[in-house]
Every structure is written in C-alpha cells, then in structure tokens.
ZAMARTOR-354353 format. One record per residue (C-alpha): residue in three letters; residue number from 1; x, y, z. Coordinates in steps of 0.2 Angstrom, whole numbers, plus 5000, padded with zeros to 4 digits. Example, Ala and Ser with C-alpha at 12.3 -4.5 7.8 and 13.67 -1.06 7.14 Angstrom:
BEGIN
 resn resi    u    v    w
  ALA    1 5062 4978 5039
  SER    2 5068 4995 5036
end
This chain:
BEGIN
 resn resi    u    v    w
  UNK    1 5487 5364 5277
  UNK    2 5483 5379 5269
  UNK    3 5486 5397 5279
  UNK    4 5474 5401 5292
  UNK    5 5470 5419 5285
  UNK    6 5467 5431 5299
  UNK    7 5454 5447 5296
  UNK    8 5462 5463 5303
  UNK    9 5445 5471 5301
  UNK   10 5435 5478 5316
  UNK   11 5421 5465 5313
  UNK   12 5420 5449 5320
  UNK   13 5419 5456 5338
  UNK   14 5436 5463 5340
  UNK   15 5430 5480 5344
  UNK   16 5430 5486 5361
  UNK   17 5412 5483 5368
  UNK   18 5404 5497 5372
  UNK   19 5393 5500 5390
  UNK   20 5375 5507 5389
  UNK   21 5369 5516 5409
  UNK   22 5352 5522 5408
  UNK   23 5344 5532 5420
  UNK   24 5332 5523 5423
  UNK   25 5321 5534 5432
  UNK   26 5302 5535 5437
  UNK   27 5294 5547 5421
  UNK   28 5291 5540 5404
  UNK   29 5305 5546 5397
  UNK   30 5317 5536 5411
  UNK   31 5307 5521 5408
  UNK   32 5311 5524 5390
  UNK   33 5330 5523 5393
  UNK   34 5331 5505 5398
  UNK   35 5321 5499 5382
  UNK   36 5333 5510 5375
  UNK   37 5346 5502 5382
  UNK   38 5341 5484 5380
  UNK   39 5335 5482 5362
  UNK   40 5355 5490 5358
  UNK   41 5360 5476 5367
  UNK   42 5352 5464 5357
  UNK   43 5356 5471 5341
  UNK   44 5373 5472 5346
  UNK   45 5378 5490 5350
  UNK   46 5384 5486 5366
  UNK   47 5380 5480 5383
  UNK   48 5368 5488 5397
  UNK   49 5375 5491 5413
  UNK   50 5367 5494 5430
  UNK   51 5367 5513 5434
  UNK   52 5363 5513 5452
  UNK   53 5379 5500 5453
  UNK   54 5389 5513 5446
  UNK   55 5382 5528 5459
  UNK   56 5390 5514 5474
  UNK   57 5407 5516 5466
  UNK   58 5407 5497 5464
  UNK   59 5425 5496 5457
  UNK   60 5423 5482 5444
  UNK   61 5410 5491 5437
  UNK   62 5420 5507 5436
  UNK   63 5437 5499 5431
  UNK   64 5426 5490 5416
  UNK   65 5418 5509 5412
  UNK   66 5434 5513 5409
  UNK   67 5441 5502 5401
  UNK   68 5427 5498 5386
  UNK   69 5428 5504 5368
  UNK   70 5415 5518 5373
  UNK   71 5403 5524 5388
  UNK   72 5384 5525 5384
  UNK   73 5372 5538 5396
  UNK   74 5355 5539 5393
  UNK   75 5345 5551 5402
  UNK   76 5328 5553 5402
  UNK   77 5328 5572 5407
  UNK   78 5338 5587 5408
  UNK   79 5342 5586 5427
  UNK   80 5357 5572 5418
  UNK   81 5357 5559 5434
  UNK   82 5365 5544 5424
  UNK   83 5378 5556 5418
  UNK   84 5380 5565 5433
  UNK   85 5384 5549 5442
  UNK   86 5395 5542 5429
  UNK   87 5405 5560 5431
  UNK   88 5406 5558 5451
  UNK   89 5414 5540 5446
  UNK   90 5426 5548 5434
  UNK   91 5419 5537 5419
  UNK   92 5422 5544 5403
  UNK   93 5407 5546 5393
  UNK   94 5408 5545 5374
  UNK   95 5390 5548 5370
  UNK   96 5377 5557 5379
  UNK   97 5357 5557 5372
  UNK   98 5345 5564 5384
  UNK   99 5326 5558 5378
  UNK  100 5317 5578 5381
  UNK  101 5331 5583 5368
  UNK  102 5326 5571 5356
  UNK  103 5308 5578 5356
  UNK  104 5302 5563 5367
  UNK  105 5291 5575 5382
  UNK  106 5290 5569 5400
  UNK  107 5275 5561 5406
  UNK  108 5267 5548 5418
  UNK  109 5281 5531 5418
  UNK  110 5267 5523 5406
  UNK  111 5266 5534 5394
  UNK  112 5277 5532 5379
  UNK  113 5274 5523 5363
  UNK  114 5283 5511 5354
  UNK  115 5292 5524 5342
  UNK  116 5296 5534 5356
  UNK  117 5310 5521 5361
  UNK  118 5313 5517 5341
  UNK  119 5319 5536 5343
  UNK  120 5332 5533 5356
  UNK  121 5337 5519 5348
  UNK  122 5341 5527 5331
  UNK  123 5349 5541 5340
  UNK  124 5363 5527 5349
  UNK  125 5367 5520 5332
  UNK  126 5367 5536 5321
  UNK  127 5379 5544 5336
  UNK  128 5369 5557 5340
  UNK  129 5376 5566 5356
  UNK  130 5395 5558 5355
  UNK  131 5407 5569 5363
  UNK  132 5419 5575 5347
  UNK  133 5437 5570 5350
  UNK  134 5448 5581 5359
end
C-alpha cells in the first residue's frame, strides 16, 4: 500500500473555527448583523453564535469563545452592545466591525438593502476591524 500522504496545510478544515456574535439588535443596522453573520457561515468563515447566550454567562458558550481560532462581534451601532457583552465575559475578540462605521446609517429595522449586508460581509473576510497582535 502506497503512503497515506498527510497535508500540513491549514486547508481542509484544521483551522481553528472562528465564532461570529451579532448584536442583533432592533434598527436596521442590528438586523443587518445577523445576515452578516449567517451568509459567513455558509460560506465558511465561521460559525454564528447566540449573543444573548453569551450576556447569561452560559459557561459552554464562554469556554468555546475562548477557546476557537478567533472571536467575531458585529455591532450594529456605536453604543458596541455585542462587544460590551463579550468583554463583561472576558472573551477575547479578534475582530470588531461595527455597521455605522462602514458607512451603513441607522434606520427603521426594515430598512436596509441587499448590499448593505454584502458590505459587512466583505468587511469580515477582507479583516477589516481585527485587533493587531499584541
């Protein structure tokens, strides 16, 4: 039987998986963060998690946070409630985007296009808002 060769690559799913929290909340630009969150997820970025699990302290959840190849928060606005709650939890967050700061501007929870969430998406996979290594 010939050698089974063995790829020492990062591809093929041995990188850590990353967790994506969105906000979540009520404006546009919360409800922006889960579609942000879930077409990632699909394409593979990483995995949405549940914010307001997180703000209980729920232990699996925090132990997995810490534990994954990279922490996710999307916020919809500047007041940063996804990140403030994975902050109280002491969760690491290796990349930050908040939607006003990527010229998406709050509104009603309906109002947002199509290319508005193509925007946050981009932003995940180009890296915009990762914390540099300290």
């Amino acid at each position: 039987m010939p050698d089974e060769q063995k790829c020492s690559c990062s591809c093929g799913g041995k990188e850590p998986e990353r967790i994506i929290f969105p906000c979540a909340g009520q404006a546009n630009t919360g409800q922006i963060t889960n579609l942000a969150a879930i077409q990632p997820t699909e394409e593979g970025f990483g995995k949405i998690a549940c914010t307001a699990l997180l703000a209980t302290g729920e232990k699996g959840l925090i132990k997995r946070a810490k534990d994954t190849g990279g922490v996710v928060v999307l916020d919809g606005c500047p007041m940063n409630c996804a990140k403030k709650i994975a902050d109280t939890n002491d969760v690491p967050v290796s990349q930050h985007l908040i939607m006003t700061e990527l010229g998406i501007t709050k509104g009603p929870s309906k109002s947002y296009l199509d290319d508005d969430v193509e925007t946050a998406v981009s932003a995940c996979w180009e890296g915009k808002g990762k914390k540099n290594s300290e």
